[in-house]
DOVEXDO-759699 format. One record per residue: x, y, z of N, C-alpha, C in turn. Coordinates in pm, whole numbers, padded with zeros to 5 digits, always signed. Atoms other than C-alpha are relative to their C-alpha. Last residue first. Example, Ala and Ser with C-alpha at 12.3 -4.5 7.8 and 13.67 -1.06 7.14 Angstrom:
REM residues 2
-00082-00119-00006+01367-00106+00714-00077+00109+00073;+00089-00119+00000+01230-00450+00780+00090+00120+00000;
END
This chain:
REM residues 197
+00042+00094+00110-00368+00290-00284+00055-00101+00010;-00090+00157+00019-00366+00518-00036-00082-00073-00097;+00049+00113+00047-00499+00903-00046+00061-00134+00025;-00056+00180-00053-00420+01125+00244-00105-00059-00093;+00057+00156-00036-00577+01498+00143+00071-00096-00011;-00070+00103+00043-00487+01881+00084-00092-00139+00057;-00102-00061-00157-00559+02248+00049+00051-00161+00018;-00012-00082-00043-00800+02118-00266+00067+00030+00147;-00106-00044-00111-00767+01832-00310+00051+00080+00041;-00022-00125+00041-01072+01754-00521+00009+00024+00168;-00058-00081-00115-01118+01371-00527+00031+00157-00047;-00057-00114+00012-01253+01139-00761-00030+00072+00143;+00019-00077-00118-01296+00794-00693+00032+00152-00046;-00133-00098-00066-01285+00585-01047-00050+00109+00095;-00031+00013-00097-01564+00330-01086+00121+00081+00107;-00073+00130+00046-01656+00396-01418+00047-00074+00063;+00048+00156+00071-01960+00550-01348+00114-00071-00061;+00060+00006+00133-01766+00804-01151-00047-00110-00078;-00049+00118+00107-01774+00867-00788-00032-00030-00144;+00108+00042+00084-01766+01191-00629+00055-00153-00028;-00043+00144+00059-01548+01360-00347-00127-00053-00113;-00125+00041-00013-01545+01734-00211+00048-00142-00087;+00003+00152-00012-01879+01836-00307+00137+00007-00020;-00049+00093+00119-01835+02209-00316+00015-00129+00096;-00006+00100-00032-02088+02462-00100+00084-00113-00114;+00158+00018-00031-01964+02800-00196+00012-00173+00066;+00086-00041+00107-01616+02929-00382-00145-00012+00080;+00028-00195-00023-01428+02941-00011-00071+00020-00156;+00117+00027-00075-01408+02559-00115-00043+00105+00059;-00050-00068-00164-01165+02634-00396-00139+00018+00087;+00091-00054-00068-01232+02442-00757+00004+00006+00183;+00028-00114+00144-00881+02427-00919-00156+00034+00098;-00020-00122-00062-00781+02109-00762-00107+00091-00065;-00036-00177+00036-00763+01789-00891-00027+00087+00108;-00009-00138-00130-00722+01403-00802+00016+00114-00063;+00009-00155+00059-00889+01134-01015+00068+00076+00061;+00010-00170-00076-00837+00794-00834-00015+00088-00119;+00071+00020-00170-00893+00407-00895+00018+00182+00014;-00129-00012-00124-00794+00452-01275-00116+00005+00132;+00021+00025-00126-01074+00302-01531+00078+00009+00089;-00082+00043-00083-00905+00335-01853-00011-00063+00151;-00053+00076+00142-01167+00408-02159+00134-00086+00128;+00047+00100+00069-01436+00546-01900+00111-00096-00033;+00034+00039-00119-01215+00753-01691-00057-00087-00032;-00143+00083-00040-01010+00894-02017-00050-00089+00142;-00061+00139+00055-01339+00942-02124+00111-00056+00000;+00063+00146-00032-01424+01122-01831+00019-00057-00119;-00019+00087-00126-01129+01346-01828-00130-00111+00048;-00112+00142+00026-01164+01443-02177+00017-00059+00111;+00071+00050+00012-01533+01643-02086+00120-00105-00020;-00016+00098+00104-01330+01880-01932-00055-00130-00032;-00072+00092+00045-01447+02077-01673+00050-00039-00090;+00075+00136+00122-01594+02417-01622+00109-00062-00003;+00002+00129-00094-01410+02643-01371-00073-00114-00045;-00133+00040-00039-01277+02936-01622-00029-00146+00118;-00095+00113+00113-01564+02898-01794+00076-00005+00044;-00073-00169+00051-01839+03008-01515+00081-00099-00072;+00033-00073+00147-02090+02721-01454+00097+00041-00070;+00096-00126-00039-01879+02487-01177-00058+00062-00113;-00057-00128+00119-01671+02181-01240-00156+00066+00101;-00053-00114-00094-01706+01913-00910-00019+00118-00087;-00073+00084-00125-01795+01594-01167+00082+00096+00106;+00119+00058-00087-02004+01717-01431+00016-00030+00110;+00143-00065+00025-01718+01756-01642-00088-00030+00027;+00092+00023+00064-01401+01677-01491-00126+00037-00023;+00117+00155-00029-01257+01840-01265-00014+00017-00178;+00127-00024-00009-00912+02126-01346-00083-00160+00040;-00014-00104-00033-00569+02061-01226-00174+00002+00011;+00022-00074+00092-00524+01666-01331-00044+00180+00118;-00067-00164-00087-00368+01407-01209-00055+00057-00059;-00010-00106+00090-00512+01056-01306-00068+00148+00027;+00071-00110-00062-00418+00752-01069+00003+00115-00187;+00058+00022-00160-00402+00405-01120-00035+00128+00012;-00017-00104-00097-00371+00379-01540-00010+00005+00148;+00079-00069-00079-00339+00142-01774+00059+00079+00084;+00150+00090-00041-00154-00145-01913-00072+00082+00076;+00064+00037-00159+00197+00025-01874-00139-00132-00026;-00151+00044-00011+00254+00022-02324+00005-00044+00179;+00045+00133+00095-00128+00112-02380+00112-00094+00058;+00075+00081-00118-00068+00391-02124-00034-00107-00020;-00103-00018-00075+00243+00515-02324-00094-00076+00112;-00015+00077-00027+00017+00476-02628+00124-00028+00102;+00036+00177-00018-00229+00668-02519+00109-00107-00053;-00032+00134-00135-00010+00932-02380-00073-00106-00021;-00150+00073+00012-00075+01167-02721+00058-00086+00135;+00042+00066+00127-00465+01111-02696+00143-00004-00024;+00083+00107-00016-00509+01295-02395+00080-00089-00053;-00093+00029-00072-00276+01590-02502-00038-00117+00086;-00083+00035+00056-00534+01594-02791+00149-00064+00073;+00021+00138+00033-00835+01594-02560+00184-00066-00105;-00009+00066-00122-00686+01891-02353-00023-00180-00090;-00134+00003-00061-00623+02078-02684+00003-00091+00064;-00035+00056+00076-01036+02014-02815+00182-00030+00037;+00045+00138+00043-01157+02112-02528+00056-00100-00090;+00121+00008+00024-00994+02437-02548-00009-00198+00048;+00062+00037+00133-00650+02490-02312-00144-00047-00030;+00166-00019+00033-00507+02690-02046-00012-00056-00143;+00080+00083-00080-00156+02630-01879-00148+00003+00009;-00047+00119-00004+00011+02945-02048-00116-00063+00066;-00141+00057-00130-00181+03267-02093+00012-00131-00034;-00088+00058+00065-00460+03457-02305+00125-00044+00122;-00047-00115+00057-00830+03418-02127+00186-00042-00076;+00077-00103-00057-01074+03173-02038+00074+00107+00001;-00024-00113+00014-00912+02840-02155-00104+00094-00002;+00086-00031+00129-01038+02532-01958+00050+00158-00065;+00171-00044-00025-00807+02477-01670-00024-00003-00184;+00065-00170+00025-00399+02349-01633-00166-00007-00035;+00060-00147-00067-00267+02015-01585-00058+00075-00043;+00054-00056+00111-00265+01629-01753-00047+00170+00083;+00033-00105-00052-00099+01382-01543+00012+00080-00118;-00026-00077+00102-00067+01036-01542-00073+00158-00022;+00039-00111-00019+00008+00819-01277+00022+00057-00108;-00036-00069+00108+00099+00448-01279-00106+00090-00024;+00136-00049+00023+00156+00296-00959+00053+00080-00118;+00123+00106+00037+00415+00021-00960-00112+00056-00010;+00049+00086-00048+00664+00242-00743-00081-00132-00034;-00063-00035-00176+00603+00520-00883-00039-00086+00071;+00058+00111-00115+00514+00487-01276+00109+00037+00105;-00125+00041-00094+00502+00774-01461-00076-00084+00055;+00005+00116-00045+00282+00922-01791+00150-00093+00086;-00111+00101-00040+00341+01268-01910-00073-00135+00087;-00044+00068+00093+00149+01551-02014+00099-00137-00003;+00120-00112+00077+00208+01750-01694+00061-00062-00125;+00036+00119+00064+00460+01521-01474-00116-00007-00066;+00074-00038+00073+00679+01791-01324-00052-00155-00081;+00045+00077+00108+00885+01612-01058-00130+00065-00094;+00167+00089+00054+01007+01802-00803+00006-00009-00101;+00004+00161-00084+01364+01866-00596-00173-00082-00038;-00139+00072-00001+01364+02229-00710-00077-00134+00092;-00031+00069-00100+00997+02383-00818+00135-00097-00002;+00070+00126-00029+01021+02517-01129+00025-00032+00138;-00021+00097-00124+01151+02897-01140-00070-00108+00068;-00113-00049-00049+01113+03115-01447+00090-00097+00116;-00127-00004+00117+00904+02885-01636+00084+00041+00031;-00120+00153-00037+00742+02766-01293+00064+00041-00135;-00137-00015-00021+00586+03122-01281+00090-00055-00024;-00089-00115+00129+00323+03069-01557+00113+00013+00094;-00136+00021-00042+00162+02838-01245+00056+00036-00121;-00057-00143-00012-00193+03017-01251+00154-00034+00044;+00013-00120+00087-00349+02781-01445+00050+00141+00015;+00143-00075-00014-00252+02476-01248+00020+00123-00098;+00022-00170+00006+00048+02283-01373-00132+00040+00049;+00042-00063+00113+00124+01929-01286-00032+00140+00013;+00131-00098+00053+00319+01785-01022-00036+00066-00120;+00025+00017+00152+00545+01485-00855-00150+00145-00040;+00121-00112+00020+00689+01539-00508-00008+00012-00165;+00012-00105+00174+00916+01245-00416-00118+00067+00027;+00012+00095+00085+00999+01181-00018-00037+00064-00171;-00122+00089+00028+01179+01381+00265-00056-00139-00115;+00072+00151+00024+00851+01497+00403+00139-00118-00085;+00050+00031-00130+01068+01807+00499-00033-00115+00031;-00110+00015-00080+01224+01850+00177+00014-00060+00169;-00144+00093+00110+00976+01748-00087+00114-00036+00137;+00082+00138-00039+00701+01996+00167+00131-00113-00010;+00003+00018-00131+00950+02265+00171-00023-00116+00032;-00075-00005-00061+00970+02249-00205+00102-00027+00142;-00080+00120+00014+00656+02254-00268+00126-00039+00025;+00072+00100-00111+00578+02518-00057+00037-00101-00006;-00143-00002-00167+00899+02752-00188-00097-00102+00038;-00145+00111-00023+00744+02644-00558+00082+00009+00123;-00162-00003-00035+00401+02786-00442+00106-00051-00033;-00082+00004-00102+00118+02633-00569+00089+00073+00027;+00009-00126-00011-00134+02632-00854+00046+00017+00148;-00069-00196+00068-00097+02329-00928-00068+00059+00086;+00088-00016+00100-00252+01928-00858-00006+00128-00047;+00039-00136+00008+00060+01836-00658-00108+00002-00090;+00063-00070+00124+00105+01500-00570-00040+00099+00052;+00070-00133-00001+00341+01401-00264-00025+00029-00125;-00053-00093+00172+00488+01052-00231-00081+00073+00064;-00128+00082+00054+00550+00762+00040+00013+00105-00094;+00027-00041+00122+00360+00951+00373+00111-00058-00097;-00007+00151+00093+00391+00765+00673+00000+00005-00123;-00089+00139-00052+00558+01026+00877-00057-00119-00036;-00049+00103+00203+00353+01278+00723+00105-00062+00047;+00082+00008+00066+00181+01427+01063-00014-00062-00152;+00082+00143-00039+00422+01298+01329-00157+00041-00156;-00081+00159+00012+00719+01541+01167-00173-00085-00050;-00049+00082-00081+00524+01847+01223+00032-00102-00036;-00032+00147+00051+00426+02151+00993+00063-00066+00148;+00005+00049-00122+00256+02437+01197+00027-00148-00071;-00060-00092-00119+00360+02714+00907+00011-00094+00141;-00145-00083+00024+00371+02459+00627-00004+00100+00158;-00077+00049+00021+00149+02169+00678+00140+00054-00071;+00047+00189-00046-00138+02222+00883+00161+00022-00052;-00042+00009-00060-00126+02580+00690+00091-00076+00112;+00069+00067-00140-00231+02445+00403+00116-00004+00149;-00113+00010-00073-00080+02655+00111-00118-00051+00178;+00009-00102-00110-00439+02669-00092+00150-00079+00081;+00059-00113-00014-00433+02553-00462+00035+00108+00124;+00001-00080+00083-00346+02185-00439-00043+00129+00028;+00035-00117-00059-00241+01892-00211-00047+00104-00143;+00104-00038+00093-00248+01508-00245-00011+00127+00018;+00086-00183-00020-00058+01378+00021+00014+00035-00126;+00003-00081+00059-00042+00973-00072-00029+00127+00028;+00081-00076-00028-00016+00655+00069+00072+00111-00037;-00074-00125+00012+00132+00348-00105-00109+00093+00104;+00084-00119+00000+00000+00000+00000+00088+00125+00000;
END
């Protein structure tokens, strides 16, 4: 069994200003789902003393200047850790001009170039992503609408997890967890969460 902090969006106090040993002392990895800090990540990586793997959120344009040190970018990309095989697909629905924003049609294409990298594994366990899926946490407005590629990559693969970010629980009442008719758990990790697999 792996277990997993899962963090995104909000610098969780918990685990930077009143960090403590006894609280990730079983922890084996750290996913990022963006829009972070690179000093947090960082900290975390260093403190938690294990890998920190992450994708872009929509408002990480900084990491061109300065990527997080001692992490694993894994936006567009397919990794195995350990025997789990994670694949990660960042940034939101585009809603204005900038990096780490793409149409429907983009997100499906960067889909579609890792199939055969997931063909080649045999699937998927977890799948990273910044923004929800569609129907599945997204909100009206466009910048927080889903992607409709993340459920057929949920359909066509069936991973045990989803994890994003992007919708912030200071928005209103947000369903934290869902399940998807394919059986995959989704999660929205926002500030952060302990998955195991």
């Amino acid at each position: 069994m792996m277990k997993i902090l899962a963090i995104a969006d909000v610098e969780e106090p918990l685990l930077w200003d009143y960090w403590k040993h006894d609280r990730t002392k079983d922890i084996d990895l750290i996913i990022s789902c963006g829009d972070l800090k690179a000093s947090y990540l960082e900290f975390l990586t260093t403190m938690v003393n294990v890998p920190l793997l992450y994708v872009h959120g929509n408002h990480d344009d900084r990491y061109q200047e300065e990527p997080p040190g001692g992490c694993d970018c894994i936006d567009g990309k397919l990794v195995v850790h350990n025997g789990v095989r994670i694949m990660g697909l960042g940034g939101s629905m585009r809603y204005k001009p900038g990096e780490n924003q793409y149409s429907e049609t983009a997100m499906f294409m960067r889909a579609m170039k890792l199939s055969f990298a997931v063909a080649r594994a045999g699937g998927i366990d977890i799948l990273v992503t910044h923004a929800p899926a569609k129907g599945y946490g997204d909100l009206d407005d466009l910048p927080h609408t889903g992607f409709e590629t993340f459920n057929s990559v949920m359909r066509h693969y069936h991973p045990h997890y989803m994890l994003h970010g992007h919708v912030h629980s200071s928005y209103g009442l947000i369903k934290k967890e869902h399940l998807h008719p394919s059986g995959t758990k989704i999660f929205n990790v926002c500030g952060y969460k302990v998955v195991e697999i």
